[in-house]
C-alpha positions as CSV (number, residue, x, y, z in Angstrom):
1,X,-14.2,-14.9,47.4
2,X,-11.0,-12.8,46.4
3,X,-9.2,-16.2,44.8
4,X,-12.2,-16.7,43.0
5,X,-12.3,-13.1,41.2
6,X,-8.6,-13.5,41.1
7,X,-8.8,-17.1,39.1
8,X,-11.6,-15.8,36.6
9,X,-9.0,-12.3,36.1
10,X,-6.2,-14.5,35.3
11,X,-8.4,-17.0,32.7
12,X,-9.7,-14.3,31.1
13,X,-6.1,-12.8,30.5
14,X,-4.7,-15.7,29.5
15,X,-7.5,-16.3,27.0
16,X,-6.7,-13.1,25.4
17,X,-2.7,-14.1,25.6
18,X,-3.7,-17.3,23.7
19,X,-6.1,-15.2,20.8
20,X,-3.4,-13.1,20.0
21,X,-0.7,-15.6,19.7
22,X,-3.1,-17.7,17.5
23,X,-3.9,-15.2,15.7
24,X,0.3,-14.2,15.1
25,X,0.8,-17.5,14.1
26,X,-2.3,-18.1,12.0
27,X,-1.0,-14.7,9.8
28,X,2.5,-16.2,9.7
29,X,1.0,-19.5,7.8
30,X,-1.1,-17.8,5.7
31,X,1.9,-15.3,4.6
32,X,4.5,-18.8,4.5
33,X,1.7,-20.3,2.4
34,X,1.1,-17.4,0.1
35,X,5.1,-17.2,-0.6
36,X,5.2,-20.6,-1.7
37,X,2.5,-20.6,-3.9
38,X,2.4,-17.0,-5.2
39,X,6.5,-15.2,-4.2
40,X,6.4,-12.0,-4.4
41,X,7.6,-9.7,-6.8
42,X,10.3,-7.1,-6.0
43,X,10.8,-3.8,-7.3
44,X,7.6,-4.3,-10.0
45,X,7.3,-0.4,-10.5
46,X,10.0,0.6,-12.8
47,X,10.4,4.9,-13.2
48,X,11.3,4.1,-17.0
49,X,8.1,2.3,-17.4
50,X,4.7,3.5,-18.4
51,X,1.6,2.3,-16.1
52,X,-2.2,3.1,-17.2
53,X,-3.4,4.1,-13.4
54,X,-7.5,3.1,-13.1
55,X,-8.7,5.2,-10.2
56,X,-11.5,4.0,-7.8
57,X,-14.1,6.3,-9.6
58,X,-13.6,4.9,-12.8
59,X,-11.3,7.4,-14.6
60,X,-7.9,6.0,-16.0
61,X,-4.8,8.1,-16.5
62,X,-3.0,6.6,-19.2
63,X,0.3,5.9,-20.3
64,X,1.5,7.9,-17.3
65,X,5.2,7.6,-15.1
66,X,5.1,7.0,-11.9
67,X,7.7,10.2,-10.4
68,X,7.3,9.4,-6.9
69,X,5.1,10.2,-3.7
70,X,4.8,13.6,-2.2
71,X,7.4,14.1,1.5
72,X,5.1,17.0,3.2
73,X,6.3,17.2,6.8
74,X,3.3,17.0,9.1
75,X,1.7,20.5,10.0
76,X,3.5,22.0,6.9
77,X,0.4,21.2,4.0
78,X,-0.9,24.7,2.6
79,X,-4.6,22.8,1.2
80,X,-4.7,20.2,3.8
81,X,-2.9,16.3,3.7
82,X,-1.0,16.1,0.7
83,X,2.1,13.3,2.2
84,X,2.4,10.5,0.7
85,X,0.3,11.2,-2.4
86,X,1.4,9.4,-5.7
87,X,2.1,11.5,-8.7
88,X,2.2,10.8,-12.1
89,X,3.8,12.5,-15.5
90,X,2.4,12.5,-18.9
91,X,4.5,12.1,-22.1
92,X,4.3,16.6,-22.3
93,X,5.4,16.4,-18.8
94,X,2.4,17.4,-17.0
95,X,1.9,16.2,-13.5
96,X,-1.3,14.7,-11.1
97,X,-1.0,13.7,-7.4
98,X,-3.1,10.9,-7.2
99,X,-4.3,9.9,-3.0
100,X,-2.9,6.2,-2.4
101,X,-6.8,5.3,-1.7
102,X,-8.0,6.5,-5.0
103,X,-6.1,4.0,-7.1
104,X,-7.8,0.4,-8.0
105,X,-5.2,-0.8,-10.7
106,X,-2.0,-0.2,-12.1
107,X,-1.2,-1.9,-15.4
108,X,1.5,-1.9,-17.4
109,X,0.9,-0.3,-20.6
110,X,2.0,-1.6,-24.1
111,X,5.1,0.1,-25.8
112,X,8.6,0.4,-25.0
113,X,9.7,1.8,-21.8
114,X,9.3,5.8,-21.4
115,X,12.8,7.9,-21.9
116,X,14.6,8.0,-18.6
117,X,13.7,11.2,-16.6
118,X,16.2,14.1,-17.0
């Protein structure tokens, strides 16, 4: 009776082995695929550049630069989680921080690149 609780234990772990490593290597093609017919793009935010940011509730910030992301430490935000938030500069040098999850396109807008930031 043991062996037989033992045998069922060890098909049921080895099914679960087997779905993950399908699933690994099922993600690996699809990625392979996508690279060959779609490569990515490297370094496709430039700072000199000017984006037109459409946020997920419909507003747009326009013509803005993308400055960076915020570096809080952890336990050290004064008006709750502000790491890794994206903020933006207008042309008069005002700022936004902008959560990650908020943003549904970035586009590049028309015109010459922005002035590099002093």
């Amino acid at each position: 009776m043991q062996a037989w609780w033992a045998t069922l234990a060890s098909v049921v772990v080895l099914l679960i082995v087997y779905g993950v490593v399908r699933s690994h290597l099922t993600d690996r093609k699809k990625r392979s695929w996508q690279r060959k017919k779609l490569p990515p793009v490297p370094d496709f935010f430039d700072r000199a550049r000017r984006y037109n940011v459409v946020l997920s509730d419909g507003r747009v910030y326009a013509r803005v630069r993308l400055a960076g992301v915020t570096d809080v430490p952890e336990g050290q935000e004064l008006l709750g989680h502000w790491g890794n938030m994206l903020i933006v500069e207008w042309p008069d040098g005002r700022r936004a921080m902008i959560r990650p999850g908020a943003v549904r396109c970035v586009e590049e807008a028309d015109g010459p690149p922005a002035e590099p930031a002093g």
